[in-house]
N, C-alpha and C positions, 0 to 999 in steps of 0.2 A: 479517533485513534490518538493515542497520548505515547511518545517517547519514551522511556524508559532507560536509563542505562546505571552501571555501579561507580563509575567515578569522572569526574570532568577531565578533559585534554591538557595539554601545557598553556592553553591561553584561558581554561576556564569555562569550556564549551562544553556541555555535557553533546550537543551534535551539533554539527554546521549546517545553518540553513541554508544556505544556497543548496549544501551536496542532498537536502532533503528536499528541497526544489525541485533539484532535478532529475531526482530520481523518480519524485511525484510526476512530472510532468513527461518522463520516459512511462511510466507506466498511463497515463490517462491520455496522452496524444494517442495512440491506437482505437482510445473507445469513442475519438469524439468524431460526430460526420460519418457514422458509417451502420450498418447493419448488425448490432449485435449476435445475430442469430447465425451469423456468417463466421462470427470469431470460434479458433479452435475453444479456443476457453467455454465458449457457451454452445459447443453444438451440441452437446446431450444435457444442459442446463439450461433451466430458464432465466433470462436477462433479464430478474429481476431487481427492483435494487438491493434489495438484501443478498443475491447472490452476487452483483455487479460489488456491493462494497466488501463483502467476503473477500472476491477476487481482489479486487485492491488491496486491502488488509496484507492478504499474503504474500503477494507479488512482490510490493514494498518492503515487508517483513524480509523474507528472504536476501532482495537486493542491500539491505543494510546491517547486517552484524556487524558487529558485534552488538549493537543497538538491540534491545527487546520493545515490544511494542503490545498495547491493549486498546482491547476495544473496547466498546462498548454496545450496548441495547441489546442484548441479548442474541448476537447471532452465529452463538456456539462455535465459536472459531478458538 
């Protein structure tokens, strides 16, 4: 996943890592230690990794606008 955005902040950040931290790590504290098959997100999908990093992709994606974000390997998102 690569960051993306159109112009840097008043101190020259195009984003703030900690806030990308933490949003990483709101989004993957739920998938860790537990049964993916059980998460609303994968009960009619399979917890693959291609579908677990899809999930992620977007999840992230969503929680940080105005930021735009790419993936890559090919997993049509």
């Amino acid at each position: 996943m690569v960051v993306v955005g159109d112009s840097l902040d008043e101190v020259g950040l195009l984003a703030d890592f900690k806030t990308l931290k933490q949003t990483l790590k709101e989004v993957l504290t739920p998938l860790d230690h537990v049964v993916l098959n059980d998460l609303p997100a994968f009960k009619d999908l399979n917890p693959s990794t291609e579908n677990i990093a899809r999930y992620i992709y977007r999840t992230v994606k969503n929680s940080c606008a105005p930021l735009r974000f790419k993936a890559s390997a090919g997993l049509g998102i």
